[in-house]
Residue frames relative to the residue before (quaternion, step in Angstrom):
aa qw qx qy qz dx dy dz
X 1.0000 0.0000 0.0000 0.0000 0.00 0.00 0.00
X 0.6590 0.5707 -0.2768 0.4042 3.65 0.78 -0.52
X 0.7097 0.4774 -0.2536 0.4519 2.69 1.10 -1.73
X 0.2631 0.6381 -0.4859 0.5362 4.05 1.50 -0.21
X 0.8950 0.1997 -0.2775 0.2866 2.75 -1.05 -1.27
X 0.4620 0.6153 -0.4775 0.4243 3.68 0.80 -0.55
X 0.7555 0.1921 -0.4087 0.4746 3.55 -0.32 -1.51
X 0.5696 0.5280 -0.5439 0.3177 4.22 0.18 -0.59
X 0.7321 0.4209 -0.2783 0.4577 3.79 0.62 -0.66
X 0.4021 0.6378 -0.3930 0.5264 3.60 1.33 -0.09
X 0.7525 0.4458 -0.2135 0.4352 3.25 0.22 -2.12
X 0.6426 0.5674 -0.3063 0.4139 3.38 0.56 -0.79
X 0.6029 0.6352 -0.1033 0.4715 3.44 0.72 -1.07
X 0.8110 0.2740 -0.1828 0.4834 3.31 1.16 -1.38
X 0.4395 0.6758 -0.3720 0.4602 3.27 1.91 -0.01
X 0.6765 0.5235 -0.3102 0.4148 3.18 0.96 -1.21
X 0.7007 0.5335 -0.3218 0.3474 3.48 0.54 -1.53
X 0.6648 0.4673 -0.3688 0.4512 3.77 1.23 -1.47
X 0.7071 0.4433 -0.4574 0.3071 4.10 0.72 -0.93
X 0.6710 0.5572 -0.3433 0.3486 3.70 1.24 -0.32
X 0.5171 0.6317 -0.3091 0.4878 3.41 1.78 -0.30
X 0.6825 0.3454 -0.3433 0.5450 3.81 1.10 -0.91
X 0.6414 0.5338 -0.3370 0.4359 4.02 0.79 -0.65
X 0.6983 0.4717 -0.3566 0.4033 3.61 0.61 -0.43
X 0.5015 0.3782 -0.4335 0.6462 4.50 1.03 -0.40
X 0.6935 0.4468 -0.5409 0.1638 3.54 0.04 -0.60
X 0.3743 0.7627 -0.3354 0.4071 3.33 1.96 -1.10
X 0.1969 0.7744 -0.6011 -0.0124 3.30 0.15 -1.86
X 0.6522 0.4681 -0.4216 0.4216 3.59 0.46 0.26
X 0.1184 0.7630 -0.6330 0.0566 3.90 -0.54 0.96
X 0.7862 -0.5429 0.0973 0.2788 2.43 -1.27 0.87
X 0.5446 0.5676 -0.3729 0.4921 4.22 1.23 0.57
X 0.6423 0.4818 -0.3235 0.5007 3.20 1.46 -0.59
X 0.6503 0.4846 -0.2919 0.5069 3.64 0.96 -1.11
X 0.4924 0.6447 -0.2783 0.5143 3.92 1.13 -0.42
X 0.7143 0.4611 -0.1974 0.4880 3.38 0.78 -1.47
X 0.6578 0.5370 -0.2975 0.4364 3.69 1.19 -1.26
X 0.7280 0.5296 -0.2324 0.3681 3.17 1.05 -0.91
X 0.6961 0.3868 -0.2298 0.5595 3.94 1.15 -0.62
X 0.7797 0.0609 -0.0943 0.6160 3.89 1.08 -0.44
X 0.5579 0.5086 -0.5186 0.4014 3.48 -0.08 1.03
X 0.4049 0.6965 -0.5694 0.1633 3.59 -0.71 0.95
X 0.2353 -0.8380 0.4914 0.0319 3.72 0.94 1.86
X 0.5761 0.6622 -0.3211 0.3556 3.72 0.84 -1.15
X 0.9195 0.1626 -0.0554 0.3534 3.49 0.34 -1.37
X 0.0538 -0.6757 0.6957 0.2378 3.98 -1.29 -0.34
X 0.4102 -0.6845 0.5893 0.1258 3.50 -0.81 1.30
X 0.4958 -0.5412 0.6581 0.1679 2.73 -1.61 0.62
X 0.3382 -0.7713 0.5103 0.1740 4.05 -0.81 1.26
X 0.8152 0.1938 -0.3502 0.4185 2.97 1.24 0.89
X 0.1564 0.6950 -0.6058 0.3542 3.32 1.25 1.45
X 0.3035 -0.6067 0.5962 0.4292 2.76 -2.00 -1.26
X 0.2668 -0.7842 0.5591 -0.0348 3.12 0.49 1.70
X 0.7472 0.4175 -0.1709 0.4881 3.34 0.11 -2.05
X 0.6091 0.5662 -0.3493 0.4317 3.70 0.24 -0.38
X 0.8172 0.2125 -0.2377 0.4801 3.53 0.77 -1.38
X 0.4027 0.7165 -0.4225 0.3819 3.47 1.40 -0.64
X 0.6105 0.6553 -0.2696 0.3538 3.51 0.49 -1.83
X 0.8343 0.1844 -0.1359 0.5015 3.40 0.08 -1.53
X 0.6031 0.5764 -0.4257 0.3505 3.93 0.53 -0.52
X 0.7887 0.1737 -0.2624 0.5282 3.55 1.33 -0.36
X 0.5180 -0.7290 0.2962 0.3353 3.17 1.55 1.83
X 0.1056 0.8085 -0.4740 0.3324 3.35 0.05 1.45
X 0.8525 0.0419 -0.0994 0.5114 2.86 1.79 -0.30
X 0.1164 0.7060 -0.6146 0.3320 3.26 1.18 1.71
X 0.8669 0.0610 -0.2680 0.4159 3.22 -1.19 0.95
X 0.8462 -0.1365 0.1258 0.4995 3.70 0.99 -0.34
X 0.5271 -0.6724 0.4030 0.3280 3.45 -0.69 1.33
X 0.4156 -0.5682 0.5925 0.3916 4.06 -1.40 0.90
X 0.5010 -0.5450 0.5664 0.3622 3.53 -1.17 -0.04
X 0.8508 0.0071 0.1643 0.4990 3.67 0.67 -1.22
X 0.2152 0.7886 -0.5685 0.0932 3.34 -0.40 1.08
X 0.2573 -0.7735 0.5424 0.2031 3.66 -0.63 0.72
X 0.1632 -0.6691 0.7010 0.1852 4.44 -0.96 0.31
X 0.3711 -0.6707 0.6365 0.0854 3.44 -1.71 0.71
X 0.1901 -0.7722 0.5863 0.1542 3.40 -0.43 0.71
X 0.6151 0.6095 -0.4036 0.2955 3.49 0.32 0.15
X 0.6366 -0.4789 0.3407 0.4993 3.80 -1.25 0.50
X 0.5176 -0.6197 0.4553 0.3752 3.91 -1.43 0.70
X 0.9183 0.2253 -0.2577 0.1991 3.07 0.66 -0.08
X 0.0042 -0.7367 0.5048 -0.4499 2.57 2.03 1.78
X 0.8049 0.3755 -0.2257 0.4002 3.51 0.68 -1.87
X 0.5451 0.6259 -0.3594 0.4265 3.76 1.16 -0.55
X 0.6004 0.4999 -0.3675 0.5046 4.04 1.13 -0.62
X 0.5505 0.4569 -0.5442 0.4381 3.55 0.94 -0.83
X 0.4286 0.6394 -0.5681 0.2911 4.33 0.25 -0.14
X 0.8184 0.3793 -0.0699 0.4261 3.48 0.72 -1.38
X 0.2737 0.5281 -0.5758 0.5610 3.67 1.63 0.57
X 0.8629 -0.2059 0.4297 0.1684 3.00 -2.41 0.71
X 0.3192 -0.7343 0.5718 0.1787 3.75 -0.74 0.72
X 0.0559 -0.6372 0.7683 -0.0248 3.63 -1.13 0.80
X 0.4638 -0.4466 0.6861 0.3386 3.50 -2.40 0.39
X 0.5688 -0.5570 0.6012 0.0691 2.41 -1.58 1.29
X 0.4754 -0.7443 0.2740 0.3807 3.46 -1.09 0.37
X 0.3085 0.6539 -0.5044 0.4720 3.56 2.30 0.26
X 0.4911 -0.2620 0.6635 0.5000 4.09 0.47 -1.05
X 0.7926 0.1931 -0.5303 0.2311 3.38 -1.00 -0.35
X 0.6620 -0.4802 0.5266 0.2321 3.66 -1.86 0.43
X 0.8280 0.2536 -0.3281 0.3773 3.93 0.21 0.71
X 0.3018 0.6568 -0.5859 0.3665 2.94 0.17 1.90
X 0.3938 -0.6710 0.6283 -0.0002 3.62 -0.88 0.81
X 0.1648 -0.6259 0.7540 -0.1126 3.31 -1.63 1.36
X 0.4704 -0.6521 0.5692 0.1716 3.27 -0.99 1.68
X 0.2474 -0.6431 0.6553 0.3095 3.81 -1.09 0.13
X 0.7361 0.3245 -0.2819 0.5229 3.87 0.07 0.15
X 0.4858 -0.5592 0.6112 0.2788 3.59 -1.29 0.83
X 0.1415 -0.6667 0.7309 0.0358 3.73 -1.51 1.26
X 0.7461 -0.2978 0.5140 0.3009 2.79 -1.84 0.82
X 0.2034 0.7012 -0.6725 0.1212 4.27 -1.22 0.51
X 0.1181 0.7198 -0.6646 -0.1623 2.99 -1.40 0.18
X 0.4454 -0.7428 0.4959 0.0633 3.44 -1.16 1.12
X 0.3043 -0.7447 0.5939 0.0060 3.46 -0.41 1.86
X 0.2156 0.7667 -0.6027 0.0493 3.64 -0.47 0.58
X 0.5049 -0.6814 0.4335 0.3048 3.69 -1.07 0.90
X 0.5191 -0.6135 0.5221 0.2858 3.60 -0.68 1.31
X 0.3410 -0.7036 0.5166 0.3489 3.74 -1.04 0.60
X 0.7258 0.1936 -0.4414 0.4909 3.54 -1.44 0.90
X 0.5071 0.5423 -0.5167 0.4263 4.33 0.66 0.45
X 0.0743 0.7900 -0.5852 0.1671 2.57 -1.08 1.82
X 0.7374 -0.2346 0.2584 0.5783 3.98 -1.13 0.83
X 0.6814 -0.5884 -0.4273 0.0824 1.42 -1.60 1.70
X 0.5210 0.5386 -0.5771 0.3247 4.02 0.54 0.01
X 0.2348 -0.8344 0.4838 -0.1206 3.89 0.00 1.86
X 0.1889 0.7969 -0.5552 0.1453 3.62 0.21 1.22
X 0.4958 -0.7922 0.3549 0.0256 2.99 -1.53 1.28
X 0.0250 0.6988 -0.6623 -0.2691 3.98 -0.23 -0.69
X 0.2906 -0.6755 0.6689 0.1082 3.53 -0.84 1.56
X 0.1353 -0.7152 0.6714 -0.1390 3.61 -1.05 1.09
X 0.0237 0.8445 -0.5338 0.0370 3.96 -0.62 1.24
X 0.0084 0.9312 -0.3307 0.1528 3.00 -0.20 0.86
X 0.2135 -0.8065 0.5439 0.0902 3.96 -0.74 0.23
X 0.4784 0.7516 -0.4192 0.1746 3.00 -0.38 1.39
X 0.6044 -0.4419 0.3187 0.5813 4.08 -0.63 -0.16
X 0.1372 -0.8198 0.5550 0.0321 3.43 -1.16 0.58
X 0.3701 -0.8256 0.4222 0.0563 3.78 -0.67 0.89
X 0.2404 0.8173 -0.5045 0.1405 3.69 -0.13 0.77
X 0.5953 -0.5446 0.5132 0.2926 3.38 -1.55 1.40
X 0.0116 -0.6312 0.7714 0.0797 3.94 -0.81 -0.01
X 0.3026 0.5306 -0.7917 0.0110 3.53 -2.11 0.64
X 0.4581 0.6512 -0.5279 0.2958 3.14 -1.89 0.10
X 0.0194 -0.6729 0.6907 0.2642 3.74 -1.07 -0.33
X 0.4530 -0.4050 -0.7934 0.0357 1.32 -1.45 1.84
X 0.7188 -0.4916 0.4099 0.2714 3.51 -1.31 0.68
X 0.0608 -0.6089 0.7835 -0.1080 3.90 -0.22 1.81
X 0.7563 -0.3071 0.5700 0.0941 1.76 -3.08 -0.17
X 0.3230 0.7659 -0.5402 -0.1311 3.44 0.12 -0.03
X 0.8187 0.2904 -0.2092 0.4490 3.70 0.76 0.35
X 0.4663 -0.7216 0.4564 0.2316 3.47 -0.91 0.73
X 0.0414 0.8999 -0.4086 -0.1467 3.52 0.36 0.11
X 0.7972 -0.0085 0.1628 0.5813 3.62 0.89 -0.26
């Protein structure tokens, strides 16, 4: 009777381990990719180049808790417009390493720079739209974005 329940808690177990092995690649998001979505990803909108996009953007995706970024840039395009740039042609990155990726078509961008004399925590922006080729590190399988590089 034990020895039952053993192989039944086994089997289980191995059910569990094989349904979390096919569910986790599907995920594919760790924790650089979900990072990446969160500081340049915003498919939904095109700002106006004189709102304050960059201002509210900034802090809603908490960009400025403890201290204002200097420069962040958002992509208006579909994620997985930016996720194909993975499978474009390797280029060096500007760290040196060898897996970064250059879009072949100008995207939709807008460029978050820090207004001069803005400082903690009163975070002010210069909203910047724009069209152009973008650059991004991809690792992982399946191979994301997890950095913006240019």
């Amino acid at each position: 009777m034990a020895q039952e329940k053993s192989l039944i808690l086994f089997s289980l177990l191995a059910l569990v381990l094989l349904v979390l092995g096919l569910v986790q690649p599907s995920m594919g998001q760790g924790p650089g990719a979900m990072k990446f979505q969160r500081q340049h990803m915003d498919s939904n909108s095109r700002p106006n180049p004189n709102s304050n996009y960059c201002d509210q953007m900034m802090k809603k995706r908490k960009m400025t808790v403890g201290a204002c970024k200097p420069l962040n840039t958002f992509v208006h395009e579909p994620l997985k417009d930016v996720e194909d740039i993975c499978i474009q042609r390797n280029i060096r990155c500007k760290n040196g390493q060898n897996n970064c990726h250059k879009s072949k078509s100008s995207m939709r961008v807008t460029d978050c720079r820090l207004t001069n004399g803005s400082r903690y925590p009163n975070c002010k922006y210069h909203t910047s739209p724009t069209k152009r080729q973008i650059t991004v590190a991809c690792v992982g399988n399946p191979y994301v974005p997890v950095h913006l590089d240019g």
